[in-house]
N, C-alpha and C positions, 0 to 999 in steps of 0.2 A: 504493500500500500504506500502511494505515495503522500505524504502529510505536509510536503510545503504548502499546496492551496489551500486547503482544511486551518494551517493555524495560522497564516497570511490572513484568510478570511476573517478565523474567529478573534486573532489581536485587532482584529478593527471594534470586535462587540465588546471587548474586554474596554479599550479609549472610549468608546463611545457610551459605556455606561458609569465611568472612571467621573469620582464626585469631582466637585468645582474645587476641594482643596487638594484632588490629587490622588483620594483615598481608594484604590481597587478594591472592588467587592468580592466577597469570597466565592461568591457562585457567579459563573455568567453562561448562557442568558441571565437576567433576572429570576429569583423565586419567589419574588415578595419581600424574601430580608430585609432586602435596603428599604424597603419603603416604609418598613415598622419601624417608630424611633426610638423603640426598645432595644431590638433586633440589632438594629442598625450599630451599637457599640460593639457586637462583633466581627464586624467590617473592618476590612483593611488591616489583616492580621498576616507577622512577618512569616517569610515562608512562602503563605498565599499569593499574596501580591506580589512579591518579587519577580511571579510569572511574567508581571510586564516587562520585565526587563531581562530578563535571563532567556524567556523563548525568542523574543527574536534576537538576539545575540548567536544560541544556538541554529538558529535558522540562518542566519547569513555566512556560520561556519560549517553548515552543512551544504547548502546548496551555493555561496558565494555572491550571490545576488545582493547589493546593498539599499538595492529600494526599500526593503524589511525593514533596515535601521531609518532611513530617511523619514518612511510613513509611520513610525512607532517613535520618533524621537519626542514629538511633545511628550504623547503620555510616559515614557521611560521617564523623563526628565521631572515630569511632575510626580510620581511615583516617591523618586528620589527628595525629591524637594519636601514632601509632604512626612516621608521616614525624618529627616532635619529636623522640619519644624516640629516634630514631636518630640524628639529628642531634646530640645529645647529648654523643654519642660522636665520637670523632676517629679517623681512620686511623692509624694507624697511622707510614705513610710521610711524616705532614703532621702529627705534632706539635711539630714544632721550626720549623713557621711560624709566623711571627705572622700572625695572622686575632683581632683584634677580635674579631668576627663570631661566632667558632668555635662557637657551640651553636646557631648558625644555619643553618651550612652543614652539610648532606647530602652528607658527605664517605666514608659507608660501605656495604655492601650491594652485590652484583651488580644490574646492571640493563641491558637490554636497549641502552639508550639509541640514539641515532639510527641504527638496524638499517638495513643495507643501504644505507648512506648510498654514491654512488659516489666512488671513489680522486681525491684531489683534490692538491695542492701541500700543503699540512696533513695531510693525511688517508691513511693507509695502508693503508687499509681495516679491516673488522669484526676482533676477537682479541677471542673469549670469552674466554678465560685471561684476558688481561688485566685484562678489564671484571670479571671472580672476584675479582682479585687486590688491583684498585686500585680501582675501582668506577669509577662518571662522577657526577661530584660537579657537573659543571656542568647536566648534565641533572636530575639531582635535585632540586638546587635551584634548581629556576626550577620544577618540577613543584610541591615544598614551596610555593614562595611564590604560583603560583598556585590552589594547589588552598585554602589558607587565605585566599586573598579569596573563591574562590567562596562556599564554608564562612560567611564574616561575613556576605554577601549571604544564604546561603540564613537563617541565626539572623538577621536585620533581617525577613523576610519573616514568618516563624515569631512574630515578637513578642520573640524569646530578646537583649533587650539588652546582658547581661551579654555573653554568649557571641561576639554581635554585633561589641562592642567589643577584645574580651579577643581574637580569632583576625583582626579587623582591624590590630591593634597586632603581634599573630604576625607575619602577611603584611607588613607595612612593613619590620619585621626582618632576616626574611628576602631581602626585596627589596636589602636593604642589603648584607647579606652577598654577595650575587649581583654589588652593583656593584662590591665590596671586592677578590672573587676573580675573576672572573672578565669584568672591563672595566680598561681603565686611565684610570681616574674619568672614568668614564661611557662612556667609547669602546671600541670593539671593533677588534682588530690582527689577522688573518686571512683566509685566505682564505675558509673554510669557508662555504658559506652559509647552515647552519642556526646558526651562530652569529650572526646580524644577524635571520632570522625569527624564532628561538624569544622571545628580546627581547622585540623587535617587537610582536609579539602578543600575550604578556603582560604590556605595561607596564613592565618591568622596566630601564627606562635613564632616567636623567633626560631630562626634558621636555624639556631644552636638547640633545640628542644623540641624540634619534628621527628628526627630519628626516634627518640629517647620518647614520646608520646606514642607512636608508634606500636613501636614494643608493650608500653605499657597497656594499650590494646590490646594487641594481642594474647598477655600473658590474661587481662580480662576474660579475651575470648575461651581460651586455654581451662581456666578457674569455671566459666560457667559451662564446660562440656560439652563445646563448640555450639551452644544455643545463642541463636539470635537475641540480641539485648534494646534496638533500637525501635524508633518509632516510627513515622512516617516520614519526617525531612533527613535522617540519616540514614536510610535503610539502602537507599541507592547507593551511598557512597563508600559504606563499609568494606564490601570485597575489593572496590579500587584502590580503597587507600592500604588494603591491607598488601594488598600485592605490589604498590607504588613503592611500599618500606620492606619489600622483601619477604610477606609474611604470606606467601603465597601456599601453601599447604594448610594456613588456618581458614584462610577464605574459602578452601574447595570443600575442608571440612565442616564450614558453616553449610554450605550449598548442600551438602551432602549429608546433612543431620537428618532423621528421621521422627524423633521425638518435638513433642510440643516445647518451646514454640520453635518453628525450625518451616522451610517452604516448603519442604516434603511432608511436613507432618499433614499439612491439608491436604498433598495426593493421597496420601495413605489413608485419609478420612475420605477419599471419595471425590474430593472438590475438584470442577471443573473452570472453575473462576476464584480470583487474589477473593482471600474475606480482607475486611476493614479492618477485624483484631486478629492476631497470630491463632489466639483460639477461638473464633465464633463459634465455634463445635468444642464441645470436651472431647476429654477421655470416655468418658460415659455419657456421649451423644450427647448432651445435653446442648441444644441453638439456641445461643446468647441474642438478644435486639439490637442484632447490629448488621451491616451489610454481609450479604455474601457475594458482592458482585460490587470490589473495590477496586481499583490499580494498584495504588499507591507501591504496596510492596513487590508486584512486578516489575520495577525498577527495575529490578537485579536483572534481567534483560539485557540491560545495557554493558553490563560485564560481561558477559556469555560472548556475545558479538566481539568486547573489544578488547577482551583477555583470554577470551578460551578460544576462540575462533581469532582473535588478533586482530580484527579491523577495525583499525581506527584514523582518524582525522592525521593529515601533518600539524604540528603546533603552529606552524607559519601561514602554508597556505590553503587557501578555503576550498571547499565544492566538492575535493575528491579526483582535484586537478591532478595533484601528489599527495598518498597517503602513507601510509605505515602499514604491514603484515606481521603481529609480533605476539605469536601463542604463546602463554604459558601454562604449558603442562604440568599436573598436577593433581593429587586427591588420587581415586580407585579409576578415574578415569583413562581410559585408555586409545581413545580416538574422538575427537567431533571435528562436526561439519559447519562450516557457515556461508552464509553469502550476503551482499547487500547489492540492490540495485541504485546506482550510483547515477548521476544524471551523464554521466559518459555509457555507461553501460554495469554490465552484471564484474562484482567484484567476488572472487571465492577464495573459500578457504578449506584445507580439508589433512587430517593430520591423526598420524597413529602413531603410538608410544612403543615401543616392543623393547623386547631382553635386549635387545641388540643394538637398536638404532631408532632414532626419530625420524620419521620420514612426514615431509610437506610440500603438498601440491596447492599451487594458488593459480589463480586466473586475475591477468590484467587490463580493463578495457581497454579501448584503443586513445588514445591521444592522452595518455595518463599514464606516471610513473610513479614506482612505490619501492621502498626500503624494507628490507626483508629483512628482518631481526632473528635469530634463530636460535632455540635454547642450545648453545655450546659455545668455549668459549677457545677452542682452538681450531683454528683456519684448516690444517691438517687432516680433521677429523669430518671439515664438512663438505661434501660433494655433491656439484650439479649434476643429478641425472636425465634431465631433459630442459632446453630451454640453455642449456650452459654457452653456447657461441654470444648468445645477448647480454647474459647477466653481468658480463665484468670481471671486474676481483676483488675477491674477500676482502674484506675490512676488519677490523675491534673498533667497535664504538660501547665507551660504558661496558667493556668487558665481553659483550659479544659479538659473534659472529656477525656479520651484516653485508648483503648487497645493496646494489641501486640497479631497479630495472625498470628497463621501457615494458609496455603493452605486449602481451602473449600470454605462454601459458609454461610455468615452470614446477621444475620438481627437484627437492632436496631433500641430502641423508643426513644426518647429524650422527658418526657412529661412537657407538659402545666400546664393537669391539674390531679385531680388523680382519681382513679379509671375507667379505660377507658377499655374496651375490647380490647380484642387483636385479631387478625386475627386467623382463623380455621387453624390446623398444626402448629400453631407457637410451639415451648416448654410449654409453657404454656399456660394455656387460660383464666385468668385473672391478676389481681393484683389489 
């Protein structure tokens, strides 16, 4: 399915329903929310709203098109402006702390924040009331500080230098505020684990205390028996960041859990659709009131593609003009497949583990080239067996293996051990 014209379309109802101060609603179309002035205080909650600014950011790095950001620049920018102005403002229950920071942190407003997250040693689980009362200033702001980098990337793209500079200076701010309130200079004290993802993934801890946060993830993950711990705005980013810091066997074994709460647990209950909680179903059947036909935790999708299958975006350039091919294998797993239709054409991927050797077959459309990353880290060891007149020569980048190839269709060994046959039609047929 293709989803550029779908959310091209739908960021036009998201601005056009978007308040006069800026504030996105949490549902769009309309369901009436907004219009209750009850209701209406839990409108424009972080997370939420950040959509505006983060989907089309991601749409102009997927498909390259900059109309996305040109037609989305008000409301991104008012989105932004409107996260400030609240910031602005101090709670109430937190004006006799000292916070530097204070007109940094997004310390006020109901927000959804890590919905559904499960009951942990920290964690006592969801209280709306609360979240009315006291709001979640830690989710806030880390939303604030990263929806204002997006914001400066998307004004650097756009030409808008001013704008560029002035919401990049915001974001560093912010960032600061974030290490101020809520690390203790620069480290994080909890159990929680969407306190070490959310970070993580938005840059937001000194460079010196990302590795070391990381870990401390993991050994999280490790202590709760590879069970899923997060809620709905960390739930995507946990197996990236865990595989970004190396911890790539604890993310396959998250993936790979079969117990509550865990994403197999709901196959294993039968579900054909994400539920809303990790368990809207017990152990003893018992369906909780709540969705069973949610996305949210679906997310995890997007690792599949772009860690187990390896395709993903260049960091530089957009559309899929030049991309990245870069599996990592891992967990009981022992082969997958993936593919993406790319606006040049079909990208694939497709990769089996064996005693012996790692073998990967990709496909490149035509007027497009991509950087093959491959798990091994000596040249020696890795062989082209089809497609090798085009590919080049090996490389170490970051310790592995790597080509650069134009468009076609190739095939690589990463071996074990040596002397092994190679498949009939390869380029060669031994070594």
């Amino acid at each position: 399915m293709s989803t550029g014209a779908f959310y091209t379309k739908w960021m036009k109802d998201v601005a056009l329903q978007q308040g006069e101060d800026g504030v996105i609603m949490n549902v769009t179309p309309s369901v009436g929310t907004d219009k209750n002035q009850w209701l209406r205080i839990l409108e424009g909650s972080a997370g939420w709203g950040d959509a505006a600014v983060i989907i089309p950011w991601t749409l102009w790095k997927v498909y390259g098109d900059r109309r996305i950001l040109e037609m989305q620049w008000d409301s991104m920018k008012a989105w932004v402006d409107y996260q400030a102005s609240c910031a602005k403002k101090t709670h109430i229950s937190r004006l006799l702390k000292q916070n530097p920071y204070r007109r940094y942190t997004w310390d006020t407003k109901f927000h959804w924040g890590e919905w559904t997250e499960p009951v942990s040693k920290d964690f006592k689980g969801d209280n709306v009331m609360k979240k009315v009362l006291f709001s979640v200033p830690e989710v806030a702001t880390a939303y604030f500080a990263y929806s204002s980098r997006l914001l400066s990337e998307c004004a650097k793209v756009l030409g808008k230098t001013e704008a560029a500079a002035a919401y990049q200076q915001l974001s560093e701010n912010v960032t600061k505020a974030y290490q101020y309130n809520f690390t203790k200079k620069g480290r994080i004290q909890s159990s929680r684990q969407c306190l070490y993802v959310r970070p993580l993934a938005f840059d937001l801890l000194p460079s010196e205390q990302r590795q070391k946060a990381a870990d401390q993830l993991a050994e999280l993950v490790k202590e709760n028996n590879y069970h899923i711990g997060t809620g709905f705005l960390s739930t995507p980013y946990i197996c990236q960041v865990l595989c970004d810091y190396g911890h790539i066997d604890a993310a396959y074994q998250l993936v790979e859990q079969t117990g509550s709460p865990s994403w197999l647990y709901q196959v294993k209950k039968g579900a054909t659709t994400i539920w809303e909680n990790w368990d809207s179903i017990s152990e003893d059947n018992v369906v909780k009131a709540t969705s069973l036909n949610h996305y949210s935790y679906g997310a995890v999708v997007a690792w599949l593609f772009q860690y187990v299958a390896g395709i993903d975006l260049d960091a530089e350039i957009t559309g899929y003009k030049k991309f990245v091919i870069a599996p990592k294998p891992g967990g009981t797993i022992t082969r997958a497949k993936g593919s993406y239709e790319c606006i040049y054409g079909l990208i694939e991927s497709e990769w089996e583990k064996r005693e012996d050797a790692f073998n990967l077959k990709v496909r490149i459309p035509s007027n497009t080239t991509a950087k093959i990353i491959l798990p091994g880290k000596e040249i020696n060891k890795v062989k082209v067996v089809k497609g090798s007149k085009y590919a080049g020569e090996a490389f170490i980048d970051n310790e592995f293996v790597c080509y650069h190839v134009p468009s076609g269709q190739y095939e690589f060994f990463v071996l074990t051990k040596i002397g092994i046959p190679l498949p009939e039609g390869s380029d060669h047929t031994y070594y």
